[in-house]
C-alpha positions as CSV (number, residue, x, y, z in Angstrom):
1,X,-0.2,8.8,-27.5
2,X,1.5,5.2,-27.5
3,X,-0.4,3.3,-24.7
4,X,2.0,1.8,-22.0
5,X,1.8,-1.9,-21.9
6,X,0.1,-2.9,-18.8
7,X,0.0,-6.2,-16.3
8,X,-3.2,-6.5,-13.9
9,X,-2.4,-8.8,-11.4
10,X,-5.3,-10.2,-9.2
11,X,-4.7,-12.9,-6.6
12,X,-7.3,-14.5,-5.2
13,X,-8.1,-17.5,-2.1
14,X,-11.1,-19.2,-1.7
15,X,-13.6,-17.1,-3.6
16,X,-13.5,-18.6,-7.5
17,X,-16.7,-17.3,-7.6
18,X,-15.6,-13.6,-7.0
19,X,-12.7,-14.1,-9.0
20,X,-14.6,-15.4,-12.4
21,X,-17.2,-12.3,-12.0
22,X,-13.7,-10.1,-11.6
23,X,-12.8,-11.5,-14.7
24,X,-15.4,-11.2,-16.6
25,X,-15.3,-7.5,-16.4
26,X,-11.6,-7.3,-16.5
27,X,-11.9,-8.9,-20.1
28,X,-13.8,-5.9,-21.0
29,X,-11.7,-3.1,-20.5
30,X,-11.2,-0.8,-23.7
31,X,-7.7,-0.3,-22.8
32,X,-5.5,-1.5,-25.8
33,X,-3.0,-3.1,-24.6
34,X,-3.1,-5.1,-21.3
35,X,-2.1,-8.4,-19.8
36,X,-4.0,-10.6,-16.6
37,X,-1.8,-12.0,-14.0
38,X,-3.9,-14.3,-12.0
39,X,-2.4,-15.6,-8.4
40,X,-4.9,-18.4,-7.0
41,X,-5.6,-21.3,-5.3
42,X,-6.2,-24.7,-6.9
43,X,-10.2,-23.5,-6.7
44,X,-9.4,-20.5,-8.3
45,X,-7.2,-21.5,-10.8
46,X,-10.5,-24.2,-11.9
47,X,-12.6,-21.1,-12.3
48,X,-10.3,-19.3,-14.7
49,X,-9.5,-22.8,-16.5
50,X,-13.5,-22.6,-17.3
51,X,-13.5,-19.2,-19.2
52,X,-13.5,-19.0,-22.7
53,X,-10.5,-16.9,-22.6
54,X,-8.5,-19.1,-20.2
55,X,-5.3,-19.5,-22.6
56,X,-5.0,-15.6,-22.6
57,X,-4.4,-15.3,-18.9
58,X,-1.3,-16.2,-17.1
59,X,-2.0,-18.1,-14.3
60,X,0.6,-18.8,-11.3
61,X,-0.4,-21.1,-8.2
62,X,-0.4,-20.1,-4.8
63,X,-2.7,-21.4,-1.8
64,X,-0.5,-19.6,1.1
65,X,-2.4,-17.2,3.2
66,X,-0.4,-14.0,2.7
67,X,-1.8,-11.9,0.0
68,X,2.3,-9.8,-0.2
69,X,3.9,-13.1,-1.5
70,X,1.0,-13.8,-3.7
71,X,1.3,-10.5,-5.0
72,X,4.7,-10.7,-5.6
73,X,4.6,-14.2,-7.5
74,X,2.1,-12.2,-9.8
75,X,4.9,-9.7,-10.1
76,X,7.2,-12.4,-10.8
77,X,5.0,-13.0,-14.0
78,X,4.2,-9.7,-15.1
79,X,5.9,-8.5,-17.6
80,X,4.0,-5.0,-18.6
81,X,5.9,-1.3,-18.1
82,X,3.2,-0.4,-15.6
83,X,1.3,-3.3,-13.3
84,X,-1.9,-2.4,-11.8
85,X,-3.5,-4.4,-8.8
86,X,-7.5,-5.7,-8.5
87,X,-8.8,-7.9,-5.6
88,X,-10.8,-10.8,-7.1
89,X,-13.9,-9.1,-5.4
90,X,-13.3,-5.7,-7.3
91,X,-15.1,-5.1,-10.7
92,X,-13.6,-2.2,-13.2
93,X,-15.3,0.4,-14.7
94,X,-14.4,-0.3,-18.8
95,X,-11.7,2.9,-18.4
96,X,-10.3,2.1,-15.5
97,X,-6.7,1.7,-17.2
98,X,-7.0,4.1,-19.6
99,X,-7.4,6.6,-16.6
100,X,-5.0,4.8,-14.4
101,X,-2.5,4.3,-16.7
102,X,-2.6,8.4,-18.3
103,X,-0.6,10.3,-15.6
104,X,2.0,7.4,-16.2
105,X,3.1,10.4,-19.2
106,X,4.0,12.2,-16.4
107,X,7.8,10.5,-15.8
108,X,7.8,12.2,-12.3
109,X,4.8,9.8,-11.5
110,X,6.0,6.5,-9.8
111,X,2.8,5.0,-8.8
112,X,-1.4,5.9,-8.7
113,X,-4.3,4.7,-7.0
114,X,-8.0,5.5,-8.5
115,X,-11.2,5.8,-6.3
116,X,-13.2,2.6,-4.9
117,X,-17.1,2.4,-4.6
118,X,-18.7,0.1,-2.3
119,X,-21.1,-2.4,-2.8
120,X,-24.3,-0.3,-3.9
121,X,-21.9,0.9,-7.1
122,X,-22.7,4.5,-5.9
123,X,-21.1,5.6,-2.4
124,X,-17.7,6.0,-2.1
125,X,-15.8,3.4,-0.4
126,X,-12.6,5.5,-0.7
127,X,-11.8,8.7,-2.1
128,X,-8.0,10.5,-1.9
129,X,-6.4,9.8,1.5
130,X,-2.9,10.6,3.1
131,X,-1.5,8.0,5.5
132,X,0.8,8.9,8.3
133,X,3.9,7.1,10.6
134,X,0.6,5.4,12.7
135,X,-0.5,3.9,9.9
136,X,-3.5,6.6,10.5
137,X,-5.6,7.4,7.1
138,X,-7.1,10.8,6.6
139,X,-9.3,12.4,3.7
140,X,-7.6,14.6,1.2
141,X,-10.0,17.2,-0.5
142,X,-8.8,17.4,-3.8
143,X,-10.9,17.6,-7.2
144,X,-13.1,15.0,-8.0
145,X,-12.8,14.6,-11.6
146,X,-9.0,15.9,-12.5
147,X,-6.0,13.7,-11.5
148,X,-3.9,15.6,-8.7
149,X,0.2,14.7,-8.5
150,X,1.6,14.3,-4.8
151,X,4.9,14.3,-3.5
152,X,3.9,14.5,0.4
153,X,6.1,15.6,3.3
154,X,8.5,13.5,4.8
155,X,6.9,10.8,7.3
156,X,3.8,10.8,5.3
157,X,2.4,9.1,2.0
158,X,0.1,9.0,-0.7
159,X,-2.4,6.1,0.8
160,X,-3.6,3.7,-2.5
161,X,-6.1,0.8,-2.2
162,X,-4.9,-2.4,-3.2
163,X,-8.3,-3.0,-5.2
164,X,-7.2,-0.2,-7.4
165,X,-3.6,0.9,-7.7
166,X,-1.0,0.6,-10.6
167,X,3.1,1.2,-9.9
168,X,5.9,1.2,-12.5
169,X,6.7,-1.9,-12.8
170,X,11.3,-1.1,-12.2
171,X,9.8,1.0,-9.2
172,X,8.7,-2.1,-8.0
173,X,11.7,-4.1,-8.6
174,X,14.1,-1.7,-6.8
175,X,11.3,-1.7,-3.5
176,X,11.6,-5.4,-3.7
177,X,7.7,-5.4,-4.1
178,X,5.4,-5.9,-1.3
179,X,6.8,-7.0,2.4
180,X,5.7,-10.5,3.6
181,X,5.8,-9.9,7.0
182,X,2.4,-7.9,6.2
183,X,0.1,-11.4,5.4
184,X,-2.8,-9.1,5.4
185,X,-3.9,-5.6,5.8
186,X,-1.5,-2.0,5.3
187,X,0.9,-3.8,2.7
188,X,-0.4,-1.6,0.2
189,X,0.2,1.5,2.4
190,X,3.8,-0.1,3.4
191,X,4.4,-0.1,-0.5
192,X,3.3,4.0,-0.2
193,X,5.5,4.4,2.7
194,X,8.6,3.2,1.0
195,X,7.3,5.1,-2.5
196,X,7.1,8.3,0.2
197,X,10.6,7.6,1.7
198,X,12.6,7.4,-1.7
199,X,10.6,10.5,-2.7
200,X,8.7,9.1,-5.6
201,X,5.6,11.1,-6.8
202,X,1.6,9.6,-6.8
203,X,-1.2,10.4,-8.6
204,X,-5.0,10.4,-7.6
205,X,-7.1,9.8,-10.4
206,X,-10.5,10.3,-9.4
207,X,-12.3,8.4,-12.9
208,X,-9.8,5.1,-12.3
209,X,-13.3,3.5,-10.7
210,X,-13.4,0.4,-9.1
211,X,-16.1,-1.1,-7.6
212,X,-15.5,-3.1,-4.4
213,X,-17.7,-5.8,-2.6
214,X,-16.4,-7.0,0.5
215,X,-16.7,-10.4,-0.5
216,X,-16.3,-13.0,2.4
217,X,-12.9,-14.4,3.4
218,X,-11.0,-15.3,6.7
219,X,-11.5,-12.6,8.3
220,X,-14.6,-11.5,7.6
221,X,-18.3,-12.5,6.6
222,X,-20.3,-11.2,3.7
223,X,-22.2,-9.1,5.7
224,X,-19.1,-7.9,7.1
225,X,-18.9,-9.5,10.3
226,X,-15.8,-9.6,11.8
227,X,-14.2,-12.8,12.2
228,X,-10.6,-12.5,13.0
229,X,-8.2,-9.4,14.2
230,X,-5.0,-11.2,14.6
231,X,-3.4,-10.2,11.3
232,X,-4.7,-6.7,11.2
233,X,-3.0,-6.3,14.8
234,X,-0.1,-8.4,13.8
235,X,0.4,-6.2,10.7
236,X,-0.3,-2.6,12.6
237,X,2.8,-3.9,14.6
238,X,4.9,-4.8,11.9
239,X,3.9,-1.4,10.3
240,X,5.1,0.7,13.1
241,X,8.3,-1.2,13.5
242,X,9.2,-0.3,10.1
243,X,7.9,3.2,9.9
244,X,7.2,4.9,13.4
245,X,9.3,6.2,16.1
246,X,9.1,3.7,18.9
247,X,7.7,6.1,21.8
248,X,4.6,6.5,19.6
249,X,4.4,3.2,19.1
250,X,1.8,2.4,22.2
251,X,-0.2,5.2,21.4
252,X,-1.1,4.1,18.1
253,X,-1.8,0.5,19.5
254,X,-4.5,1.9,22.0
255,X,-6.0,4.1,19.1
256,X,-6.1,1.0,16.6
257,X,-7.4,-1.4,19.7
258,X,-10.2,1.0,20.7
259,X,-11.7,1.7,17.0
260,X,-11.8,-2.3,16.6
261,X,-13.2,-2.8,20.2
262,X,-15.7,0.1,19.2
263,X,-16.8,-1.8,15.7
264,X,-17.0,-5.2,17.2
265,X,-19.2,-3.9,20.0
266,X,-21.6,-2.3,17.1
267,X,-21.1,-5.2,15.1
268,X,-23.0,-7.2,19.0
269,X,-25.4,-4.6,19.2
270,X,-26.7,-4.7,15.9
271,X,-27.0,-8.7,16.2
272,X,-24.0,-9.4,14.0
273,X,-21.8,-10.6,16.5
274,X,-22.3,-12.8,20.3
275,X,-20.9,-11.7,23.3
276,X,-18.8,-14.7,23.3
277,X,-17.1,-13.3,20.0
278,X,-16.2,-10.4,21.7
279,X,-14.1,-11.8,24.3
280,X,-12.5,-13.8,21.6
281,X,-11.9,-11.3,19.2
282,X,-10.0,-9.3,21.5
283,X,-7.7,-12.5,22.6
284,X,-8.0,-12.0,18.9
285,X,-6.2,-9.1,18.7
286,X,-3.8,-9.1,21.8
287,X,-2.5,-12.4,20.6
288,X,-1.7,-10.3,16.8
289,X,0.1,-7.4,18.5
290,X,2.3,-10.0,20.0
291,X,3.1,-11.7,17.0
292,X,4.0,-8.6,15.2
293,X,6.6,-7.8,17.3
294,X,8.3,-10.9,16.9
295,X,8.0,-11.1,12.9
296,X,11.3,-11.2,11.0
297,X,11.7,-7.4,8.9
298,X,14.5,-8.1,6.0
299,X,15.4,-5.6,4.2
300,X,14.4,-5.4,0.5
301,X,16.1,-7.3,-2.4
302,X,15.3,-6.0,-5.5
303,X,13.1,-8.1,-7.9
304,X,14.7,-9.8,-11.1
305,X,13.0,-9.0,-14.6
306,X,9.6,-10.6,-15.0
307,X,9.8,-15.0,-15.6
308,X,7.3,-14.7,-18.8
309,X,7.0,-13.1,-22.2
310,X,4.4,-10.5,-21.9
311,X,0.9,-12.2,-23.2
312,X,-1.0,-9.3,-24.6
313,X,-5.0,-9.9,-23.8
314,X,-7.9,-9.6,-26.8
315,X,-10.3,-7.3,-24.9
316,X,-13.6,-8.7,-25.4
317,X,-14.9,-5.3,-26.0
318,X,-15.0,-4.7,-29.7
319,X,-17.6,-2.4,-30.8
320,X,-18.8,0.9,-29.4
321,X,-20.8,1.6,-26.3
322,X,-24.7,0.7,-26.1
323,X,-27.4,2.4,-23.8
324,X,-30.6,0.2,-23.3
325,X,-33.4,1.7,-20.7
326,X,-36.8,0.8,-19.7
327,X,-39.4,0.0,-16.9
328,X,-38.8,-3.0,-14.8
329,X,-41.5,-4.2,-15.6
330,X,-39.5,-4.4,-19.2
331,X,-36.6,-6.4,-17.0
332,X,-36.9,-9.6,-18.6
333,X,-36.5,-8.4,-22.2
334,X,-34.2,-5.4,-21.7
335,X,-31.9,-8.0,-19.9
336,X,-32.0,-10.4,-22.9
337,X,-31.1,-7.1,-25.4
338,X,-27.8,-6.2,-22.9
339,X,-26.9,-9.8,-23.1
340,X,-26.9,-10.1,-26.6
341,X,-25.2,-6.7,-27.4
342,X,-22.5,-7.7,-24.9
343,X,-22.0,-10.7,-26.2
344,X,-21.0,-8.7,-29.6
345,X,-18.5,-6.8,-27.9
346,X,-20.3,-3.8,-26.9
347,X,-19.7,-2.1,-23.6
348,X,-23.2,-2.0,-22.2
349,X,-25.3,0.0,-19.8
350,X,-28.7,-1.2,-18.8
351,X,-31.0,1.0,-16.8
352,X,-34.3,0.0,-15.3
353,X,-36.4,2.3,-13.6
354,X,-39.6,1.7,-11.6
355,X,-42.2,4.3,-11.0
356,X,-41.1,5.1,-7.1
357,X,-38.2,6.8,-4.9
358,X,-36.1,3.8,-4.6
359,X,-32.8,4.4,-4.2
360,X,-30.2,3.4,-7.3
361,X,-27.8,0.3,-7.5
362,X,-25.3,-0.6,-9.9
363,X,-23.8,-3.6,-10.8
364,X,-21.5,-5.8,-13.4
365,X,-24.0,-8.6,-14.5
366,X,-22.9,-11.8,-14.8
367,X,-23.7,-11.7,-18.4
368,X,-21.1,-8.8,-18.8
369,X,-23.0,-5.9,-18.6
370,X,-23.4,-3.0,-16.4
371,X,-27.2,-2.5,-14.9
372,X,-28.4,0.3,-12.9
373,X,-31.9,-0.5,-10.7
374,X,-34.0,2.2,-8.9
375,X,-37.2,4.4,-8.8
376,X,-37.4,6.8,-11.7
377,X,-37.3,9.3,-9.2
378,X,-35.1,8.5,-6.1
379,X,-31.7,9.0,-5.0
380,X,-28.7,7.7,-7.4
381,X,-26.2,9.6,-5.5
382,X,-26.9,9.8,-2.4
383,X,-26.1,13.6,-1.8
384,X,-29.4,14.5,-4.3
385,X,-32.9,15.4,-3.0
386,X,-34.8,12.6,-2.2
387,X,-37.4,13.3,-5.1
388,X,-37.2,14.7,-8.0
389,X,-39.8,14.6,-11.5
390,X,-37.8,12.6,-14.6
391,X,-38.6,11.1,-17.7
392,X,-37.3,7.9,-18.5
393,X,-35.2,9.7,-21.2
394,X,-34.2,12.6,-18.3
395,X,-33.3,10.2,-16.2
396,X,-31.1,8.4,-18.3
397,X,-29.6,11.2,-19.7
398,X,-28.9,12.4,-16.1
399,X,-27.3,8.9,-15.1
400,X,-25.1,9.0,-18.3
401,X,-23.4,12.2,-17.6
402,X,-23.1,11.0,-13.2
403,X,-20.9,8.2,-14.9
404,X,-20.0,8.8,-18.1
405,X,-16.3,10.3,-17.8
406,X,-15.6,6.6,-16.4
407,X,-17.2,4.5,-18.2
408,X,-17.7,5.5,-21.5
């Protein structure tokens, strides 16, 4: 089967070093035919200029702090059939297009989102979820290894992560592309609402993997600290203006207000936050609601063709996939060995055991490889028993087939 030609756009604001890492791994997909849309500040757009493969990636500049607009500048630029969306603090399994990009066969299929893991590379950040009129996410149980095609019911839609989504690129164009009015926070899910609305079809697909690390930004700290509600109230508001009968429109404000009340209060507790933050956070927030009910909704205007030729991107991965295990104890020179074979253009996975329970982590190394740390005999996902009696060889085997459908 012909592979679709693909855009990845990725904006990014104050994190170059987020975005390079992105990159990195982005340059390593074994998709065959893709292009990189990067949408940065002047910091950002340094850190690509750095890379070895800098002339291979389109770059657009934009410092404005509304990650809709940026997106749709990248859009602007993108000219593949299909264009998929990373944050620059996301890293992509090798497959993620291939996966992404499959139930595009499907004509029916308008758009799909894959599944995000959170920073220890195991635990699900997000699965499958449906989001209502309230902007109100909820779990789907669908299969976790098959991709599932969803046309919901009317006032609800198939919710897709902005880390990890892809939509046909003249779908896009006749939505007008993302909304402004949302700066930050449920612009994706306004993109699934108005996908819902014109009765377009979705696709989960569960091995389209994405890793996610809550890097730190404006409104947040890198432990996750919260530092600012305003848009995430603003942008709730704007949301049910567009896509919620008014008389449920206080309801959902209350909800929304007491879960943040109820994190921020945790966030005190567990000596992340001062009391003095709380009083401010909720000005915070009061001060967002009111702003989103005076924000200017337009209605869409469809987007022109893309501004550029399409720049196809030489994947860095060239070879075949490499397996390289050992103790930690080994860390030093097993490290050097994934280096190397990445540096040949092998998609590599490094595992390094010790002789304990430690839990598992997984990351993309710097040096473009993925390594996996933990006891030989603890937890990698964290639904197994606590101990269980490998080999090095078991073990590895046993890790290879966990992952394997989406990475290799």
């Amino acid at each position: 089967m012909t592979s679709l030609p693909v855009s990845v756009v990725i904006v990014s604001r104050q994190r170059p070093d987020s975005l390079k890492h992105c990159l990195s791994a982005v340059a390593r997909l074994s998709y065959p035919d893709y292009e990189i849309v990067v949408v940065a500040d002047p910091a950002g757009l340094r850190a690509v200029e750095g890379l070895a493969f800098a002339d291979r990636i389109k770059t657009v500049p934009f410092h404005e702090a509304n990650i809709s607009a940026a997106r749709n500048r990248g859009i602007a630029q993108a000219a593949g059939e299909i264009v998929a969306f990373l944050d620059d603090d996301a890293i992509p399994e090798p497959r993620w297009l291939d996966h992404l990009t499959a139930v595009f066969a499907d004509p029916a299929v308008a758009a799909a989102g894959g599944h995000v893991l959170g920073r220890n590379g195991i635990t699900p950040q997000w699965r499958s979820r449906v989001v209502d009129q309230t902007g109100e996410a909820r779990d789907l149980s669908l299969h976790r290894l098959n991709s599932t095609i969803l046309t919901p019911p009317q006032g609800q839609a198939v919710k897709t992560e902005g880390t990890n989504m892809a939509v046909r690129r003249d779908v896009l164009s006749k939505l007008g592309g993302f909304d402004p009015a949302f700066r930050f926070y449920l612009d994706e899910t306004d993109v699934n609402m108005r996908l819902a609305q014109l009765g377009y079809s979705t696709a989960v697909v569960p091995l389209a993997v994405v890793h996610h690390g809550f890097a730190a930004s404006a409104y947040r700290r890198s432990d996750r600290a919260v530092r600012g509600l305003r848009q995430i109230a603003a942008s709730l508001t704007v949301f049910l203006r567009k896509h919620c009968p008014p008389s449920r429109h206080k309801q959902a404000l209350d909800k929304a207000f007491g879960e943040q009340r109820k994190r921020i209060l945790v966030q005190m507790v567990s000596g992340l936050l001062e009391p003095r933050d709380i009083r401010r956070l909720l000005r915070d927030w009061n001060n967002g609601v009111e702003e989103g009910r005076s924000r200017l909704l337009t209605d869409p205007v469809p987007l022109p063709p893309a501004q550029s030729d399409y720049l196809p991107f030489q994947t860095l991965f060239q070879a075949d996939n490499c397996i390289i295990a050992g103790h930690h104890l080994q860390m030093r020179l097993r490290r050097k060995e994934a280096a190397q074979a990445a540096s040949e253009g092998q998609s590599v996975s490094l595992f390094l055991f010790s002789y304990s329970t430690l839990y598992h982590h997984v990351r993309f190394h710097p040096d473009g490889y993925w390594e996996q740390t933990g006891g030989l005999w603890g937890r990698s996902d964290r639904s197994d028993p606590l101990f269980r009696v490998w080999s090095i060889n078991g073990r590895v085997d046993h890790e290879v087939h966990r992952i394997g459908a989406a990475r290799f």
